[in-house]
VMD Tcl script that draws the C-alpha trace (Angstrom):
set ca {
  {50.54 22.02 -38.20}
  {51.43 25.96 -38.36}
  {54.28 25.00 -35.70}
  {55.80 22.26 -37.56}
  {56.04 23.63 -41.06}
  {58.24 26.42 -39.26}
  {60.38 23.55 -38.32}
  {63.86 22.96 -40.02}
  {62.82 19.25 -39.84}
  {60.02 17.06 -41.67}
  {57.51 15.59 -39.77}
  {53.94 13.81 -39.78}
  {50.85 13.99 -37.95}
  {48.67 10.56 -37.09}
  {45.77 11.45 -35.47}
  {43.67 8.06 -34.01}
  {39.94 8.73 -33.57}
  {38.60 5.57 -31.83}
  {35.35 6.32 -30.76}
  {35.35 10.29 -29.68}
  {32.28 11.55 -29.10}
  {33.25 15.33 -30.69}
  {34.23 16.36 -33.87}
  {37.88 15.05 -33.96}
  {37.47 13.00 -36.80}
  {35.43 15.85 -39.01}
  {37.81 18.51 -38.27}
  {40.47 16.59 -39.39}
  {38.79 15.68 -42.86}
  {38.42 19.02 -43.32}
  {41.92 20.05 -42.77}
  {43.46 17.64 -44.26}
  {43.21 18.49 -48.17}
  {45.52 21.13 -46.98}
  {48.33 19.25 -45.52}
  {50.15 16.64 -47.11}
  {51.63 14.95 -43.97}
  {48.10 14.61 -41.79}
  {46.55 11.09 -41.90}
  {43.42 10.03 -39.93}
  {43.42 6.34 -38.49}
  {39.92 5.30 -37.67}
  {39.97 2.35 -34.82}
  {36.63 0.06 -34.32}
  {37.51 -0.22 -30.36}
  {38.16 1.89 -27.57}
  {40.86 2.85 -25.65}
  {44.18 5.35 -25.37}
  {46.79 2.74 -24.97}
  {44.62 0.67 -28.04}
  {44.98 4.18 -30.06}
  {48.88 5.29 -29.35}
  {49.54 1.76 -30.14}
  {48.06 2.19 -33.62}
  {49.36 5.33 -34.29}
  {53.05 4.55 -33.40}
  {53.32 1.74 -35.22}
  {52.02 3.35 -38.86}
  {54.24 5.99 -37.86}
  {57.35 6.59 -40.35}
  {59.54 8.49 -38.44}
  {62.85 8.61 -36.89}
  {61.61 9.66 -33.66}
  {57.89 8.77 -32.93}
  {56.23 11.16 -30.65}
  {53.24 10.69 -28.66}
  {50.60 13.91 -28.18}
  {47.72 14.40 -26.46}
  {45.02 15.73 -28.14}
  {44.02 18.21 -25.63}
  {47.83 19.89 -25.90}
  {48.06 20.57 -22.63}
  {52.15 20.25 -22.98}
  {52.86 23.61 -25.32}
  {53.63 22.28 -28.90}
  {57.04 23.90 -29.14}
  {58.24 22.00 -26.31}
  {58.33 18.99 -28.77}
  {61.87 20.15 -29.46}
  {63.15 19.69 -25.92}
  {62.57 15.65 -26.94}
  {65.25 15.40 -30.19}
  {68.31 15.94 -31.20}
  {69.99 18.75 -31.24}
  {68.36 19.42 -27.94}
  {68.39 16.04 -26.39}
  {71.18 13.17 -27.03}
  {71.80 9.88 -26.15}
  {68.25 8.50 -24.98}
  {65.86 5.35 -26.78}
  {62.95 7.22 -25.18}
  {62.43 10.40 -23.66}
  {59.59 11.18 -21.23}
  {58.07 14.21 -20.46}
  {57.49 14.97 -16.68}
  {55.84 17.16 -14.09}
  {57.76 16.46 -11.46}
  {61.40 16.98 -12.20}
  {63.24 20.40 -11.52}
  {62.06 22.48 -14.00}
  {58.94 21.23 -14.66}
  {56.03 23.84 -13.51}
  {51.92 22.54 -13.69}
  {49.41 25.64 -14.12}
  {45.81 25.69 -12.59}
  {45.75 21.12 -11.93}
  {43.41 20.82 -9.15}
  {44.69 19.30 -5.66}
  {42.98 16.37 -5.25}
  {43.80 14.84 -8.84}
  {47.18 15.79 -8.40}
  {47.62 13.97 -4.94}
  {45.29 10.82 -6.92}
  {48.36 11.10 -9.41}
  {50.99 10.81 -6.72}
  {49.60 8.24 -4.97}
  {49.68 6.11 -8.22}
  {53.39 7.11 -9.51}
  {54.17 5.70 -5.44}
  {52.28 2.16 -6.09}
  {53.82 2.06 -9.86}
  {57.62 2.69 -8.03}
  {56.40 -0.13 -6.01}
  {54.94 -2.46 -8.36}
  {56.51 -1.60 -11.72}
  {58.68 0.99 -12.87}
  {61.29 2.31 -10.21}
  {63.35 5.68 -10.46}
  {61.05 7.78 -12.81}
  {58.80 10.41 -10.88}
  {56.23 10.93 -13.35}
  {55.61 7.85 -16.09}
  {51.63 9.12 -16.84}
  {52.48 12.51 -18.67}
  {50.84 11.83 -21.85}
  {53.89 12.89 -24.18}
  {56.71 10.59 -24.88}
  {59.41 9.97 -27.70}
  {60.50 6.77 -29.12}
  {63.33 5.91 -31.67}
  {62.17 4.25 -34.64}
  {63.47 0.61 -33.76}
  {62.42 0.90 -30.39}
  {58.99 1.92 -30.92}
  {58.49 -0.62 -33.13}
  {60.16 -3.00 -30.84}
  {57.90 -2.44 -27.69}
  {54.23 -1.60 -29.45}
  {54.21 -4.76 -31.02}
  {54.41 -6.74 -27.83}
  {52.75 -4.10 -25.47}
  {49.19 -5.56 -24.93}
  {47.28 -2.96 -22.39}
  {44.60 -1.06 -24.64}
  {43.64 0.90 -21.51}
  {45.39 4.22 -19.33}
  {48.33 2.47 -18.13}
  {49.85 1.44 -21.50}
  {52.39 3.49 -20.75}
  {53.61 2.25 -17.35}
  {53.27 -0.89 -19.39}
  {55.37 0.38 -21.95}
  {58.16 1.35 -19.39}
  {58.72 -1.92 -17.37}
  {59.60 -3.64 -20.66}
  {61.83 -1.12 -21.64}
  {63.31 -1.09 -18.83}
  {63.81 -5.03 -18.91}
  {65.12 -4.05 -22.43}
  {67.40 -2.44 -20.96}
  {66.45 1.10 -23.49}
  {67.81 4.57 -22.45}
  {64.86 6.36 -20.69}
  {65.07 10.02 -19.28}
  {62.53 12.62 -18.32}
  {62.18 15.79 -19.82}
  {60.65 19.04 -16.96}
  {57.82 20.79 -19.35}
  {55.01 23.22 -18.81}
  {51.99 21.82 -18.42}
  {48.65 23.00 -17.95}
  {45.73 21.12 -16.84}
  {42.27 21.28 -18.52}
  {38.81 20.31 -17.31}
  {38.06 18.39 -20.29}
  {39.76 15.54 -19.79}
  {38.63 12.19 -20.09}
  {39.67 10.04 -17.28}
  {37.55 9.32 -14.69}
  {39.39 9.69 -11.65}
  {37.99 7.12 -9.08}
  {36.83 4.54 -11.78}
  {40.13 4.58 -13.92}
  {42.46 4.83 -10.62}
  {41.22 1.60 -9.65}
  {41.19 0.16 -12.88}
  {44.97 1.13 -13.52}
  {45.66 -0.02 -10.15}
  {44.82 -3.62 -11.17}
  {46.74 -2.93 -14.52}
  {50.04 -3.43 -12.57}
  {49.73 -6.81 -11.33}
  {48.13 -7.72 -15.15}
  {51.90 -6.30 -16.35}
  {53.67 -8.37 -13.85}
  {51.33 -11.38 -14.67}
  {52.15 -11.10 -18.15}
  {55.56 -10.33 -17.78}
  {55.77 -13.85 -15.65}
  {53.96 -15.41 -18.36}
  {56.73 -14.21 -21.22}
  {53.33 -12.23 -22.90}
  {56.45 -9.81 -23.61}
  {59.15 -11.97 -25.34}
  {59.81 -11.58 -28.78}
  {59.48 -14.50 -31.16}
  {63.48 -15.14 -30.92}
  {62.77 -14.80 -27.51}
}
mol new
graphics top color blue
foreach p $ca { graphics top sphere $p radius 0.5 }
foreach p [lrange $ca 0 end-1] q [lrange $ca 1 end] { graphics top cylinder $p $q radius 0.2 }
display resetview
C-alpha cells in the first residue's frame, strides 16, 4: 500500500481470501480502516484460478493486475506492466525465462517440474510463450472482463486457460523478464498439482471443442 500511494497513478487493492488457513483475512480487517482503496472479497470455495477470477472481475480499473500474495515478484516491478513503460499489449505477462529475467534461491527440481510443464503446455495449449505460470499478469479493462467471464478452471492452470482463449481472441500478449525470488511457503503441491494441471490441458481443449468459451453472440 506504502508503494502505491507513492505512485503518480490511482490504484486499488482486492485481496480474495477463499479458505487460507493464516491470518490473511484478519490482517486485512485490520488495515483496512486505514486505506480507502483496500477491499476484502471473502469466497465460500477453494481455489486460485476460482479467487483471481473473482477478484478481476470486481476490479475497476484500467489495467487489472494479478499479485501473488506471497510477493515473490518485487512490488515496484508492477510498473514494468503499464503505460508509460509498456505500450501496445491487451495483456502483459510476467516471465522467468526471457532475457532479463533472473530467479533467486528456486530449488532445482521444482524448477525442472516447471519446465517440463511449460514443454507439454507448448504442446498442448499455448505455443510461443516460455513461461505462462508466473503468477503476475496484466489485463486491460475490456479484456479482462472479456475472458474471466467465460474462463471456467477454478484450479492452478487458470491461467494457461486464460491464454489459449486469448490467444484464439486473437489479444496482444507479451512477456515481461522480472526478478523473482522463490519462497518455501508456497502452496502447490508439486507431484499432486503437476498431475492435476497436466489433465487441465486436455479439459481446456475439451471445452474449447465444446464452444464452453464462446460468448453469447458467439
Amino acid at each position: 500500500m506504502t508503494f502505491l500511494q507513492d505512485q503518480p497513478y490511482q490504484a486499488e487493492v482486492l485481496v480474495v481470501d477463499n479458505g487460507s488457513q493464516d491470518q490473511t483475512a484478519q490482517i486485512v480487517k485490520e488495515i483496512a480502516g486505514g486505506y480507502s482503496n483496500l477491499t476484502l472479497l471473502r469466497e465460500d470455495r477453494a481455489g486460485k484460478g476460482l479467487a483471481v477470477r473473482r477478484g478481476m472481475l470486481e476490479a475497476h480499473g484500467e489495467f487489472r493486475f494479478i499479485c501473488d500474495a506471497d510477493l515473490s515478484m518485487p512490488i515496484h516491478e508492477v510498473n514494468k506492466f503499464i503505460p508509460p513503460a509498456l505500450q501496445e499489449f491487451d495483456i502483459a505477462i510476467a516471465s522467468r525465462e526471457v532475457p532479463g529475467a533472473i530467479r533467486f534461491n528456486e530449488p532445482v527440481l521444482r524448477h525442472w517440474i516447471g519446465r517440463v510443464f511449460n514443454f507439454m503446455v507448448q504442446i498442448l495449449a499455448v505455443s510461443g510463450f516460455k513461461d505462462t505460470q508466473c503468477g503476475f499478469k496484466c489485463f486491460r479493462s475490456s479484456v479482462a472482463e472479456d475472458l474471466f467471464h467465460v474462463q471456467r478452471l477454478d484450479g492452478w492452470t487458470f491461467d494457461v486457460e486464460v491464454l489459449f482463449i486469448a490467444l484464439r481472441r486473437g489479444y496482444r500478449i507479451v512477456e515481461v523478464p522480472i526478478h523473482w525470488y522463490y519462497y518455501s511457503a508456497s502452496r502447490i503441491h508439486v507431484i499432486r498439482d503437476s498431475a492435476n494441471m497436466f489433465l487441465d490441458l486436455f479439459r481446456i481443449r475439451r471445452n474449447w471443442k465444446r464452444k464452453d468459451y464462446a460468448t453469447p453472440s458467439e
